[in-house]
NUKE-851264 format. One record per residue (C-alpha): residue number from 1; x, y, z; residue in three letters. Coordinates in Angstrom, 1 decimal, decimal comma. Layout:
N
<NUM <X Y Z> ALA>;
...
% end
This chain:
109
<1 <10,5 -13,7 -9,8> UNK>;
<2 <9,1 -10,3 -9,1> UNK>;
<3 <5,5 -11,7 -8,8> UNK>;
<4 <6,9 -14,2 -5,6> UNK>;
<5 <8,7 -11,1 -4,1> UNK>;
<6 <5,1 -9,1 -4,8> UNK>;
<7 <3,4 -12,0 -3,2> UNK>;
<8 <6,1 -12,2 -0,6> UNK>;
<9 <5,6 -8,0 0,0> UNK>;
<10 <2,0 -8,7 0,3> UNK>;
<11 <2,0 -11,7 3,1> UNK>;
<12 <4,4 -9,2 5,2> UNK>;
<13 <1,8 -6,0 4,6> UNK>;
<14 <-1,1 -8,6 5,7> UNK>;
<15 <1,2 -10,1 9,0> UNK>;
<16 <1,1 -6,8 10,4> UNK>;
<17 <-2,0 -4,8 8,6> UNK>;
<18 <-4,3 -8,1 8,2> UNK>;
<19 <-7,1 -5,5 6,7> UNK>;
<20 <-5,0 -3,8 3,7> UNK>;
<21 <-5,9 -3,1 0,2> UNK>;
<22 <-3,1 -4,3 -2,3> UNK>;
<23 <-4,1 -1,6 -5,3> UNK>;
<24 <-3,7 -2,8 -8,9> UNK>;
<25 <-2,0 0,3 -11,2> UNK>;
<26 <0,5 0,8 -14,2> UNK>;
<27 <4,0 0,9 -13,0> UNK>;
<28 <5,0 -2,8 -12,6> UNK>;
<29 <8,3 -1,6 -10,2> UNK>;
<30 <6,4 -0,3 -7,7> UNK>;
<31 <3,3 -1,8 -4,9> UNK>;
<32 <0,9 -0,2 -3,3> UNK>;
<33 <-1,1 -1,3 -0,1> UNK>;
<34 <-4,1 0,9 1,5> UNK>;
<35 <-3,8 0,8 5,0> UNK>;
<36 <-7,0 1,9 7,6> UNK>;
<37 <-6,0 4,5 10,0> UNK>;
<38 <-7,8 2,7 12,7> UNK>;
<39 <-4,5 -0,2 12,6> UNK>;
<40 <-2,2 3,1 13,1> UNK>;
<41 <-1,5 1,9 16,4> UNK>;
<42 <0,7 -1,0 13,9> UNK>;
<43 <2,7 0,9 11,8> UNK>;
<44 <5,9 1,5 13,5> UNK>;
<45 <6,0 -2,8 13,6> UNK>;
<46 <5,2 -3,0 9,4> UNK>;
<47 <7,8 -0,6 8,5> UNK>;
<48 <10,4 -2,1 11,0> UNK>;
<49 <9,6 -5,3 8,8> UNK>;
<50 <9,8 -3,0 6,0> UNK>;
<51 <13,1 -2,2 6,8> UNK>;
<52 <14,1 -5,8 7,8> UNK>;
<53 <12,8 -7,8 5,3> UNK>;
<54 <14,3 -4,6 2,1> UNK>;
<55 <17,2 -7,3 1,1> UNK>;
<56 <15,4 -10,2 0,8> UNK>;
<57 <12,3 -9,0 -0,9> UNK>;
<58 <14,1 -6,5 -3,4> UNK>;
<59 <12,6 -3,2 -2,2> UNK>;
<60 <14,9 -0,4 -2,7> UNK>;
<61 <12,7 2,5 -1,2> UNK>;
<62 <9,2 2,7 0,6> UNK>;
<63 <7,3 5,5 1,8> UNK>;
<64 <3,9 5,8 4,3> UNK>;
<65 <1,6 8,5 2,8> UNK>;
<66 <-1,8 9,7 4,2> UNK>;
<67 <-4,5 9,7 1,9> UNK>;
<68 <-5,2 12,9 0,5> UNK>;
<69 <-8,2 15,1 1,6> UNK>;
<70 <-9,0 14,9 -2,6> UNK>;
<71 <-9,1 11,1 -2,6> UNK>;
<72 <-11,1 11,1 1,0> UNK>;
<73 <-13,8 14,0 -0,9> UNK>;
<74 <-14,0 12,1 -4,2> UNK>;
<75 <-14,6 8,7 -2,5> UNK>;
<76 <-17,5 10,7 -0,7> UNK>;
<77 <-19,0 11,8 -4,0> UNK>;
<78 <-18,7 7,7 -5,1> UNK>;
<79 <-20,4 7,0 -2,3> UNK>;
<80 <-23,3 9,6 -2,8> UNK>;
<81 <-23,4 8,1 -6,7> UNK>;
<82 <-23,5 4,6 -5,1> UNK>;
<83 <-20,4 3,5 -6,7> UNK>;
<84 <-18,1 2,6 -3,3> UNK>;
<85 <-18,6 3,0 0,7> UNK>;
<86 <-17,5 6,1 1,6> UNK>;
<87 <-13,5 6,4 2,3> UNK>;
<88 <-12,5 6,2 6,0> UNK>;
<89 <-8,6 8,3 7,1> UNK>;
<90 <-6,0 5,6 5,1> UNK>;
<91 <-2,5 5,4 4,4> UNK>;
<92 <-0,8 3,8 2,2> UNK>;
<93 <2,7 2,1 1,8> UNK>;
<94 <4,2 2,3 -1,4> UNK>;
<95 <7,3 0,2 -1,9> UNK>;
<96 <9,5 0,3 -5,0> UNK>;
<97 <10,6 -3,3 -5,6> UNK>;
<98 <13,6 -4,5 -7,7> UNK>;
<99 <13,1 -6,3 -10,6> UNK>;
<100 <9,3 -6,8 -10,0> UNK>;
<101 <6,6 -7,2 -12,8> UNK>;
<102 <3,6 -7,4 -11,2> UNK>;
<103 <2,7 -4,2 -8,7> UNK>;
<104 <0,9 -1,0 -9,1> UNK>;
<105 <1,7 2,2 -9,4> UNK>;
<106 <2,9 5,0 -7,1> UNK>;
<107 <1,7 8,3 -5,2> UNK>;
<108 <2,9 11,8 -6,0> UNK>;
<109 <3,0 14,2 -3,7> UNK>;
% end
């Protein structure tokens, strides 16, 4: 069921990137996981697994995307509001899963 392959997705993200931020959205095909840039340094090993683990878990495409300099500056004006902490440099992996219905939605470019 896609929610065991999301759950799946998510205990792979956490075995490399212990401190990520599964993010809730509105496309059920696709997952998205904020990663700090200070676990940079791990990466290369989660999208190995990534690319590993695609068959099993259903995901037909991921990409690694840096967090915009708008998200960074309008987590900064949250912050000021007292709304969130401030944003630190992120990434996020978004991976398009098969057949999932529970995820979030995407990035565009």
């Amino acid at each position: 069921s896609g929610s065991s392959t999301t759950g799946n997705l998510e205990e792979l993200v956490r075995t490399h990137v212990p401190e990520c931020s599964p993010e809730v959205g509105s496309r059920p095909e696709t997952v998205r996981y904020t990663l700090p840039f200070a676990a940079v340094d791990r990466f290369g090993q989660l999208l190995e697994a990534l690319d590993d683990a695609s068959a099993t878990l259903g995901i037909l495409d991921y990409e690694l995307a840096m967090t915009s300099l708008e998200e960074v500056f309008m987590s900064l004006e949250r912050e000021t509001h007292g709304e969130q902490d401030a944003a630190t440099a992120e990434a996020e992996v978004i991976a398009g899963l098969q057949g999932t219905t529970v995820g979030s939605e995407g990035v565009d470019s």
